[in-house]
Structures are given as structure tokens and as C-alpha cells.
PLY file of the C-alpha trace (Angstrom):
ply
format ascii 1.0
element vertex 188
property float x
property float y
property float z
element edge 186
property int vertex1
property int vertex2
end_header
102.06 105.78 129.98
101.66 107.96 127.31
104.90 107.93 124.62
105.07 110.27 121.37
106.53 110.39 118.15
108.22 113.77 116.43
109.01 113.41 113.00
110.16 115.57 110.01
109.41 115.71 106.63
112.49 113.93 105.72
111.23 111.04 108.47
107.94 110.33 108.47
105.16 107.39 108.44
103.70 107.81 105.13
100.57 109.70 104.34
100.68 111.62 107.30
102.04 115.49 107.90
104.67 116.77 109.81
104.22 116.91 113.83
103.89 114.79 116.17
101.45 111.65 117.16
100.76 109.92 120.29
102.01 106.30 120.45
99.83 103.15 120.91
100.73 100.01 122.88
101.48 98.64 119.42
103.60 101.44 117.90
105.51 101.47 120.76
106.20 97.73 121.13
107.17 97.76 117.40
109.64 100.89 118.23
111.12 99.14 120.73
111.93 96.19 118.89
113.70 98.76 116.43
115.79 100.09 119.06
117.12 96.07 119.99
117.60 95.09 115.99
114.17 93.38 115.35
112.53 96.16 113.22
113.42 94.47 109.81
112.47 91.43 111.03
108.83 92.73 112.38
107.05 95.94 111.50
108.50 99.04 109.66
107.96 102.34 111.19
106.82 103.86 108.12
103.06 101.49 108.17
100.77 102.51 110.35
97.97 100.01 111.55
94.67 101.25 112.63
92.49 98.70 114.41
90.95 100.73 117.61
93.04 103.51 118.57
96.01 102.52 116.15
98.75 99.68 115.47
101.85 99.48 113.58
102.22 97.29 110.51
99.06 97.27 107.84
98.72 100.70 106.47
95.60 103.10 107.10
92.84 101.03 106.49
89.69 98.94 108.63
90.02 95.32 106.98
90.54 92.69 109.43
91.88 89.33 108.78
91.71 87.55 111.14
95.37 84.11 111.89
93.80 80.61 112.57
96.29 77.86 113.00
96.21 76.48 109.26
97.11 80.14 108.16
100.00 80.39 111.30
101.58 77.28 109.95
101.13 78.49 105.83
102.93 81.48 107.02
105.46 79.79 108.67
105.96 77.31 105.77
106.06 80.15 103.58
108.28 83.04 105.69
110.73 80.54 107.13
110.52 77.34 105.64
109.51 75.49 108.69
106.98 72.08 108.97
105.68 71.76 112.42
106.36 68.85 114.90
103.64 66.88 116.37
105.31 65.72 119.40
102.81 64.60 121.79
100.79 61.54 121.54
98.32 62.64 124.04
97.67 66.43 122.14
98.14 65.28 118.03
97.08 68.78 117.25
99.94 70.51 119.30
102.03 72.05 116.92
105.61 72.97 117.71
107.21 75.44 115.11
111.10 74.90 115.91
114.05 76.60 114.21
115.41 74.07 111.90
119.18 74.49 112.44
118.90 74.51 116.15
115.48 72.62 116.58
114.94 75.59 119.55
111.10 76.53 120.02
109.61 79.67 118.52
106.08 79.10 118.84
103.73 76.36 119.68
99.93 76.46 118.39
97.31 74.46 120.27
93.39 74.62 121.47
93.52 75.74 125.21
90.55 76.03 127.34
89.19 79.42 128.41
89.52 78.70 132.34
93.53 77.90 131.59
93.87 80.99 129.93
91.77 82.96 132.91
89.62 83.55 130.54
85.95 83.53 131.34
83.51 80.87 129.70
83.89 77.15 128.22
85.10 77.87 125.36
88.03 76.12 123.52
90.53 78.99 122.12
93.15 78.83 119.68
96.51 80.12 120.97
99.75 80.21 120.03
102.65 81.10 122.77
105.58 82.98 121.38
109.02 84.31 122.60
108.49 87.92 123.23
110.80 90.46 124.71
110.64 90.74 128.81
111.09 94.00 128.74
108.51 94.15 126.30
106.38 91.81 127.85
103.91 94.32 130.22
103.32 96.39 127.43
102.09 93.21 125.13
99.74 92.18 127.76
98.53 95.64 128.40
95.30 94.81 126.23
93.47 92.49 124.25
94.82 89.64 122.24
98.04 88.83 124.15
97.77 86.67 127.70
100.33 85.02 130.29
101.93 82.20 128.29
99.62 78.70 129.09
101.83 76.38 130.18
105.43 77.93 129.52
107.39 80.41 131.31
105.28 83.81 131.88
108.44 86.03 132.12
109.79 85.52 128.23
106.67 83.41 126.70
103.49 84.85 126.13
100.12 83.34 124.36
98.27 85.01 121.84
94.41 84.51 120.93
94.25 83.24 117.20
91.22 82.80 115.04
87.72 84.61 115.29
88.26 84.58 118.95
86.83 88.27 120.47
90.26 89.83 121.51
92.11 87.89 118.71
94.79 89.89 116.92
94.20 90.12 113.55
96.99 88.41 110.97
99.43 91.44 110.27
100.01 91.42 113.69
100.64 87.72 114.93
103.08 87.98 111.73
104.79 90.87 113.23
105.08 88.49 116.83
105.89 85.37 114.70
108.48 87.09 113.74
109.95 88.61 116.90
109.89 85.51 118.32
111.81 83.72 115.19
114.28 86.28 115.72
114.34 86.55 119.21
115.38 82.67 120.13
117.82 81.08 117.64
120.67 81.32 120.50
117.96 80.93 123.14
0 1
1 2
2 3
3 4
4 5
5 6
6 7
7 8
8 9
9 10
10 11
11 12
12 13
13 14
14 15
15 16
16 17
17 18
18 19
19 20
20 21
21 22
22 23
23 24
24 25
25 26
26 27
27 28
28 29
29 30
30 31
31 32
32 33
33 34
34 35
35 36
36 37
37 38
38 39
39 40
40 41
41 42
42 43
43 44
44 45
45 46
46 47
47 48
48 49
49 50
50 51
51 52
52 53
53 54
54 55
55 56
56 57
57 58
58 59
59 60
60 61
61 62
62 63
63 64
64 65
66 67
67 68
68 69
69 70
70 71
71 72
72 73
73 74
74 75
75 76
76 77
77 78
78 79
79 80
80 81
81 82
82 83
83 84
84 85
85 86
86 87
87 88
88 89
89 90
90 91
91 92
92 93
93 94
94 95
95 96
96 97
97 98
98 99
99 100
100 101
101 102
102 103
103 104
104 105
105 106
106 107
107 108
108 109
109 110
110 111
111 112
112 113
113 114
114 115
115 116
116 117
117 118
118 119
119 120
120 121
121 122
122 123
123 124
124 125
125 126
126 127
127 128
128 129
129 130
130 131
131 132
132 133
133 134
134 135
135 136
136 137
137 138
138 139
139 140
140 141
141 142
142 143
143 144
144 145
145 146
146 147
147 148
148 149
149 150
150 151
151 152
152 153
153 154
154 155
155 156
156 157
157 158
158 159
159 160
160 161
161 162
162 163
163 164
164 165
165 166
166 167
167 168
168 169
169 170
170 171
171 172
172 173
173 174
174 175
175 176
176 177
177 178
178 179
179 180
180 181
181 182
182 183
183 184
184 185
185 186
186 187
């Protein structure tokens, strides 16, 4: 699928001339959540990432940084407020990030093994499932990063690789899906 972007000099991602650019997974996503109310909550228009061919969200430069779970829950500390719930005896590092007027689930971070994940290897990987879109869903998973939610339904959940993992997004983007998913299940 190939998707573009027109825009004038009175509308246009900063730094860049008027015409027209081809649209990423990313860019798109991020478009999409405009159209449905969620661009203020995730990433502006005007930002443009650049990791690969190009994302939405950081601004035109190659730093990566990469989300582990200690800086997933300081950013949800810090953006929302929120402590996370240990609710399972038999997983203590399970950590369930709940809205705290309705106590509804918008993410939970845990250590999944690769085979679960249909992943290839041994390993143990950090993920973190989040609410995403459904009709946003295929185009999420349509690369690296972002897998069929482990354990959770696969139609409006999806799990995201955190840390130094290979395909791990790097931290202005689980933000961005942090915050879709905060926004996208108070009501849920």
C-alpha cells in the first residue's frame, strides 16, 4: 500500500519544502489516529521520525533510545500518574498499568518467551501488550517491533518488543502507543 502526503506552505511538517512525501507504516498509523481524535494524545503531524525509511514523532535525527520496563513505568508515573499493579502471585514482575478512575487495563509489561511470541530462539523478551486500534491493527504489525498480543485478544491488543531487543521500537514510539492505548480504553 503505498499512501502520500500533499502539503502547502501554510501546512507543512517542519523543515521540509513544499510537495509531497510518501507515507511510512508509521506516518500513516499516526494520521490515522488524527482522523479518530488521538493525534494530541500521540504524535503531531508536524515531527517527523526517521529510523529506517521514516516514522512520525522525534524530529529528523538518528539517535535511538531505546523503552525497557523501568523507563515504561517512569513514563507512565510521570505522563499519567499511574503505579502499576502486581497482581499475580505466580508472575511478581507482571505489571498491569490500569486507568485509575476506572481500574480498566491499558497496558501490561512482562518477560515473555521468544517461542510464545513466534519468535525464533530462547530468548526471554520484554513486551508490553497495548490497546491499539483494529482498524489500525494490520498496519502496526506490518513490520518490526509490534507482534500478535501474547496472551490477550489479537483483534484489539497487540504486544510490543521493549528494551535492546533487535526489532524493539525505540522510546518516542512506545510513548506514542502508550498513549493510544491510554486514550483508546477508558470506556473500554
Amino acid at each position: 500500500m503505498q499512501l502520500f502526503l500533499r502539503w502547502t506552505n501554510e501546512f507543512r511538517p517542519s523543515g521540509l519544502e513544499t510537495g509531497e512525501k510518501q507515507l511510512h507504516r508509521w506516518e500513516a498509523v499516526a494520521l490515522r489516529m488524527q482522523d479518530h481524535g488521538i493525534g494530541e494524545v500521540c504524535c503531531g503531524v508536524g515531527s517527523w521520525w526517521r529510523r529506517g525509511a521514516g516514522r512520525l514523532g522525534r524530529g529528523l535525527h538518528d539517535e535511538r533510545e531505546d523503552m525497557d520496563r523501568d523507563a515504561v513505568l517512569a513514563f507512565v508515573a510521570d505522563e499519567f500518574s499511574i503505579e502499576p499493579d502486581f497482581p499475580w502471585m505466580h508472575h511478581p514482575d507482571y505489571a498491569v498499568l490500569r486507568h485509575a478512575d476506572t481500574g480498566k487495563w491499558f497496558a501490561l509489561v512482562m518477560d515473555v518467551p521468544a517461542e510464545k511470541l513466534g519468535l525464533a530462539g530462547d530468548a526471554v523478551h520484554e513486551v508490553m501488550n497495548i490497546k491499539v486500534d483494529p482498524d489500525e491493527l494490520d498496519a502496526l504489525l506490518d513490520g518490526g517491533g509490534v507482534l500478535p498480543a501474547y496472551h490477550m485478544h489479537k483483534g484489539s491488543w497487540a504486544s510490543v518488543l521493549l528494551g535492546d531487543a533487535e526489532d524493539a521500537l525505540d522510546a518516542a514510539e512506545v510513548q506514542c502507543l502508550i498513549r493510544a492505548s491510554f486514550a483508546l480504553t477508558p470506556g473500554w
